[in-house]
C-alpha positions as CSV (number, residue, x, y, z in Angstrom):
1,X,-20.2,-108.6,-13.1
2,X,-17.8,-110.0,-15.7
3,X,-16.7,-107.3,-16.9
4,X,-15.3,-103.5,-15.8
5,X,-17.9,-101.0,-16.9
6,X,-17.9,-97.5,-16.4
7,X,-21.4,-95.5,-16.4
8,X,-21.8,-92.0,-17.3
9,X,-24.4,-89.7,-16.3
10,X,-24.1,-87.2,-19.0
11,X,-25.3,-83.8,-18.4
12,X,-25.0,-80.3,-18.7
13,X,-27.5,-79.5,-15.8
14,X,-27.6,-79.7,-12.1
15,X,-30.4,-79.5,-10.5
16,X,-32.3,-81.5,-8.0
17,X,-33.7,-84.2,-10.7
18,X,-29.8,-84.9,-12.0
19,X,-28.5,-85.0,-8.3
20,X,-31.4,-87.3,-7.5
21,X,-30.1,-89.6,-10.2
22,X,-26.6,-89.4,-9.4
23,X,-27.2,-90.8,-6.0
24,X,-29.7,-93.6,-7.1
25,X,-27.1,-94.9,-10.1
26,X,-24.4,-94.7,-7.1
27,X,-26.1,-96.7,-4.4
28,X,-27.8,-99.2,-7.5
29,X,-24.3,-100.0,-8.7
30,X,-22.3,-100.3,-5.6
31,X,-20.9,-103.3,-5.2
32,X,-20.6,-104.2,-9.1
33,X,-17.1,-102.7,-9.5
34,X,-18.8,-100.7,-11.8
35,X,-17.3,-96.6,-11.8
36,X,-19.8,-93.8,-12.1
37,X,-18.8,-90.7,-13.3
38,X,-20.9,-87.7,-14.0
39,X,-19.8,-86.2,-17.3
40,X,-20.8,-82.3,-17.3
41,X,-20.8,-79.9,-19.8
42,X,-20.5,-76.7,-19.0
43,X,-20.8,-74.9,-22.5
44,X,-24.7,-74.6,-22.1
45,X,-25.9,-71.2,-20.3
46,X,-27.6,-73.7,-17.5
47,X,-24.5,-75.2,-16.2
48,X,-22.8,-72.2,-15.7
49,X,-26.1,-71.2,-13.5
50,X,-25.5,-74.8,-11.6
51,X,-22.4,-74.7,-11.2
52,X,-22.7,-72.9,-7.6
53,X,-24.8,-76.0,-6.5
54,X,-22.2,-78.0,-8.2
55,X,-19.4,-76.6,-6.0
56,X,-21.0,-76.5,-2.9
57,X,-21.9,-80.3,-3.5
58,X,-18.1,-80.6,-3.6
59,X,-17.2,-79.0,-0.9
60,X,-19.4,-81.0,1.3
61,X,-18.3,-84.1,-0.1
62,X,-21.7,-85.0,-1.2
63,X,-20.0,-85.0,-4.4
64,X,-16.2,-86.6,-4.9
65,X,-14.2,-84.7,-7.9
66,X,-12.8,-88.0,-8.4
67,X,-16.4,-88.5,-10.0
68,X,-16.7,-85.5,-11.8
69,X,-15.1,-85.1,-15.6
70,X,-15.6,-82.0,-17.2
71,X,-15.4,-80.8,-21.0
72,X,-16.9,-77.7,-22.9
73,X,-16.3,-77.2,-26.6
74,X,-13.1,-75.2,-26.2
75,X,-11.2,-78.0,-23.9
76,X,-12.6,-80.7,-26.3
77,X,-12.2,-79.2,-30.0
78,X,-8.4,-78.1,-28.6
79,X,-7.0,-81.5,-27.6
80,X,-8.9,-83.9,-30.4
81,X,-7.6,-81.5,-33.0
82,X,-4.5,-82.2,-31.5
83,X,-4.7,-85.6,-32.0
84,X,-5.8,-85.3,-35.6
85,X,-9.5,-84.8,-35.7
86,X,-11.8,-82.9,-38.1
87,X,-14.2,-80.8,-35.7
88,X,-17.2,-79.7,-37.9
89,X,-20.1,-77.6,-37.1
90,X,-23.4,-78.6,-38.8
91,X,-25.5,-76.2,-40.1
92,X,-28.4,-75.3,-38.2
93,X,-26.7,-76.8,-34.8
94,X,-26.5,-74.7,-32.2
95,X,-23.3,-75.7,-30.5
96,X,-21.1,-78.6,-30.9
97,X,-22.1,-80.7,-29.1
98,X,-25.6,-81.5,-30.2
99,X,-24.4,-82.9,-33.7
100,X,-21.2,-84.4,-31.8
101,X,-21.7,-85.0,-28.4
102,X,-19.5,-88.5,-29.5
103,X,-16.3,-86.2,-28.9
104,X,-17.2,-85.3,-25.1
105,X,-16.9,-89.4,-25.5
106,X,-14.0,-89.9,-27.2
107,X,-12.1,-87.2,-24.6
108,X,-13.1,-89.3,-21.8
109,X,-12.0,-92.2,-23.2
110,X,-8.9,-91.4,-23.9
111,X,-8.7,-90.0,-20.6
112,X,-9.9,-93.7,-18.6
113,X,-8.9,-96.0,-21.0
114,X,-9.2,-99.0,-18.3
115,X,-12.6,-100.2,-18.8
116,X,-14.1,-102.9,-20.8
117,X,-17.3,-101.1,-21.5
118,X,-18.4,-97.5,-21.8
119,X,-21.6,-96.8,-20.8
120,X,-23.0,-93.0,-21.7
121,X,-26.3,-92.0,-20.8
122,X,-28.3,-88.5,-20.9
123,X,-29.6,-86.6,-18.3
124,X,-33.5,-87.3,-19.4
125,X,-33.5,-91.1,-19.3
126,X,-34.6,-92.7,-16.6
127,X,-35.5,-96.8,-15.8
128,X,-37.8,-98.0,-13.8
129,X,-35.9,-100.7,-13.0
130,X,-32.7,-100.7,-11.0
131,X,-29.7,-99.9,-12.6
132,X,-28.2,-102.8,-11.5
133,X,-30.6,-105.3,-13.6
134,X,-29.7,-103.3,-16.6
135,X,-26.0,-103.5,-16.4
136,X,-26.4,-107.8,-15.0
137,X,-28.7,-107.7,-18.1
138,X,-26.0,-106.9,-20.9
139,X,-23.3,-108.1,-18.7
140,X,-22.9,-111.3,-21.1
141,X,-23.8,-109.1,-24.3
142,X,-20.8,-108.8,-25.8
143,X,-21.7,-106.4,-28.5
144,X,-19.2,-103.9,-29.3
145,X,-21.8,-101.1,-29.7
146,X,-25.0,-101.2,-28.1
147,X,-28.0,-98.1,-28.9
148,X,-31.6,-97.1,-28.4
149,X,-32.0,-98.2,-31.9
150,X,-30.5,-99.2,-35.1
151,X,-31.9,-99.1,-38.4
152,X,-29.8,-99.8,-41.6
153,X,-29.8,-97.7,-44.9
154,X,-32.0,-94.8,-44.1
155,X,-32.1,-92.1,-45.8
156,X,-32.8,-88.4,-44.0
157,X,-33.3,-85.1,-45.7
158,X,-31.8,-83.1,-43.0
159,X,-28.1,-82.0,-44.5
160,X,-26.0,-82.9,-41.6
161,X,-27.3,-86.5,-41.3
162,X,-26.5,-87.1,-44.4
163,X,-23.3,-89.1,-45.4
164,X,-22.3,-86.9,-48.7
165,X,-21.7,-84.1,-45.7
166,X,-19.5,-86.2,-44.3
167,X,-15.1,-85.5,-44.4
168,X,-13.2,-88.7,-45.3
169,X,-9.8,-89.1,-45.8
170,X,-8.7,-92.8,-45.2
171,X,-12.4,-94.1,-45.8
172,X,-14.0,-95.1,-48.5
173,X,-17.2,-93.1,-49.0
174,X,-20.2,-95.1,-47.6
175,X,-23.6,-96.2,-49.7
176,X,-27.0,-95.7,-48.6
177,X,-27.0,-99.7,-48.0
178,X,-23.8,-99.4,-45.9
179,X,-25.1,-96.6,-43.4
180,X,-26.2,-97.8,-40.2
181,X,-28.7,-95.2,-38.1
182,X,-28.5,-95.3,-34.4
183,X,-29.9,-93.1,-31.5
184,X,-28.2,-92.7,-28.3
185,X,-29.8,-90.9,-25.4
186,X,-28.5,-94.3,-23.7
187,X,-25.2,-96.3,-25.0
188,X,-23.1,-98.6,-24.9
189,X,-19.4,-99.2,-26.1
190,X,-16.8,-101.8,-26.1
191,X,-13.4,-100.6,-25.3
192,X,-11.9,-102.0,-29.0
193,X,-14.8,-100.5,-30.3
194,X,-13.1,-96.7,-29.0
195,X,-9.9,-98.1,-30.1
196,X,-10.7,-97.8,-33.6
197,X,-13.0,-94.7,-33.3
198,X,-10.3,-93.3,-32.4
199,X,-7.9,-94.3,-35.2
200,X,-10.7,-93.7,-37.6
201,X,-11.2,-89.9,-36.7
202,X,-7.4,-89.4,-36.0
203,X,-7.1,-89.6,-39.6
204,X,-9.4,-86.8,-40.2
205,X,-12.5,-88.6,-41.0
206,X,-15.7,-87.2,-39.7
207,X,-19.4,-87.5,-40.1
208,X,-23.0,-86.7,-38.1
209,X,-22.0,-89.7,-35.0
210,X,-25.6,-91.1,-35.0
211,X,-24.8,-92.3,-38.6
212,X,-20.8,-92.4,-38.3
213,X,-20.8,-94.5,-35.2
214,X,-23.2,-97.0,-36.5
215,X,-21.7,-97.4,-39.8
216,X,-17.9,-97.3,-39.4
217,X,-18.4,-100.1,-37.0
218,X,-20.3,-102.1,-39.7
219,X,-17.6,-101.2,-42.1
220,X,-14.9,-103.2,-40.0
221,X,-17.5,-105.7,-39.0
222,X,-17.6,-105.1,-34.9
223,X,-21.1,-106.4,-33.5
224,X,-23.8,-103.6,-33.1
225,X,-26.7,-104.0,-31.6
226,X,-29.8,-102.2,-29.5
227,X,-31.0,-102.2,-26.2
228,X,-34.6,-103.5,-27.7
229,X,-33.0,-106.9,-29.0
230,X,-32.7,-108.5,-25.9
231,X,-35.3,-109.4,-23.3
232,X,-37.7,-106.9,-22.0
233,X,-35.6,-104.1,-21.9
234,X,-36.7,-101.9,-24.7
235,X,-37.0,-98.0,-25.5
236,X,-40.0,-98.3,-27.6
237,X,-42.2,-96.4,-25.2
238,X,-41.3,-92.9,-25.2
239,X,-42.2,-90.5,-22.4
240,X,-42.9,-86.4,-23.4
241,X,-43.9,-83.8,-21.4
242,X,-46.2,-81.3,-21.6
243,X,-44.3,-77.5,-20.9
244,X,-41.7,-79.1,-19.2
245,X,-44.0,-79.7,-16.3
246,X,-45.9,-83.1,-16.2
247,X,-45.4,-86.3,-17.4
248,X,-48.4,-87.6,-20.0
249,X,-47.2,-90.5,-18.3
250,X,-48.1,-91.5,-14.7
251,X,-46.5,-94.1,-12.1
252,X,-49.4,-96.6,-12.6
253,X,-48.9,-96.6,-16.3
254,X,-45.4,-97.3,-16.3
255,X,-43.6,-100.5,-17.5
256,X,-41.2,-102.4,-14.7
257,X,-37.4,-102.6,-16.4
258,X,-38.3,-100.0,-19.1
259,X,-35.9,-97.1,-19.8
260,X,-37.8,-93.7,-20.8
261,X,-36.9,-90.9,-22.4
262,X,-37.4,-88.0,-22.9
263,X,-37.7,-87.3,-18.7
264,X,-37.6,-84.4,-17.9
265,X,-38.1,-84.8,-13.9
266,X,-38.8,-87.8,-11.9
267,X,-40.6,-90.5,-13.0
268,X,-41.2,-92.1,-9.5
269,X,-42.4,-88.5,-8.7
270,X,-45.6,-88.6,-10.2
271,X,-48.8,-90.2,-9.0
């Protein structure tokens, strides 16, 4: 590859699914100078019920710490407000994270800021290709910000998505027109791209990140783009399951290079 990507296995769980991941993404990139990191978040009441298996993984070297970035809400809201940023609760949001899970990112950025590309992706997708294709696939893409999806001027009812919620203090306030909606169980960003979220929320500007992200990078004219513009690989099939169970979908219905989501267990697992 071209250029130095990191990839991020974002989760706050560990159980046998994620570990099963972690090793396939490992083995799948080796070789592309690509880093993987698993980022792990242990606000939520599972991860502090995985962390046992999280340890012992370490203390068998099954897992390095070298790969291992944690953040919960305290470590994150504490050094970001340091650094000038507005850290809002939505209403009706359960914990931080879920409205603004874009400030874990913005932490580990500024933590590893040595990589070209930032790749981010949740627990529960998977591909069913390797990840290797995927990266060789968008290895020439050089859009600054790459999502599940982008749609421009959309309009929610929801309070927290909407951009009159949002804090701005250097920005100029944002019309429906100029909004840009994304969706990110799987991303993309270009290391210029964090450069300026950074400046951005460092002067106390803040919004819902599905709709910030998308449309601060508009505002400054950085390329945006989704992961269902190019080729085959697309997110339009979505996979749910039924009680957290089964899959509605099984192996011989599944797509070749197509990510899913939500998974919530293997999707090679299932005849």
């Amino acid at each position: 590859m071209n250029n130095k990507n990191c990839f991020c296995l974002v989760t706050h769980k560990y159980n046998s699914y994620v570990k099963n991941q972690w090793k396939r993404i490992k083995s799948e990139l080796k070789g592309t100078g690509t880093k993987c990191y698993i980022m792990y978040d242990f606000t939520q009441p599972e991860s502090k019920r995985d962390m046992i298996s999280l340890v012992n993984d370490l203390e068998s070297k099954e897992l390095l710490m070298e790969d291992l970035f944690l953040f919960d809400e305290t470590v994150v809201r504490q050094y970001l407000t340091s650094r000038g940023y507005d850290i809002r609760y939505y209403e009706g949001i359960p914990n931080l994270f879920y409205g603004n899970i874009m400030l874990a990112f913005m932490l580990f950025f500024l933590t590893y800021q040595t990589y070209d590309y930032y790749w981010f992706k949740e627990w529960d997708v998977d591909y069913t290709g390797t990840w290797r294709f995927l990266l060789d696939e968008y290895d020439s893409v050089d859009d600054d910000y790459l999502s599940r999806s982008c749609k421009a001027g959309v309009e929610y009812d929801s309070s927290w998505w909407h951009h009159d919620q949002w804090h701005l203090t250097t920005l100029k306030p944002f019309d429906n027109e100029d909004l840009i909606v994304t969706f990110n169980p799987i991303m993309r960003l270009s290391h210029r791209a964090l450069e300026l979220l950074d400046k951005v929320y460092s002067e106390g500007n803040s919004g819902f990140y599905e709709v910030f992200l998308g449309s601060v990078l508009k505002r400054f004219k950085y390329k945006i783009g989704g992961f269902y513009e190019y080729g085959d690989l697309d997110l339009d099939t979505f996979t749910y399951l039924s009680g957290g169970k089964s899959l509605d979908l099984r192996k011989s219905e599944l797509v070749h290079n197509k990510l899913y989501h939500p998974v919530k267990e293997s999707i090679y697992g299932n005849a």
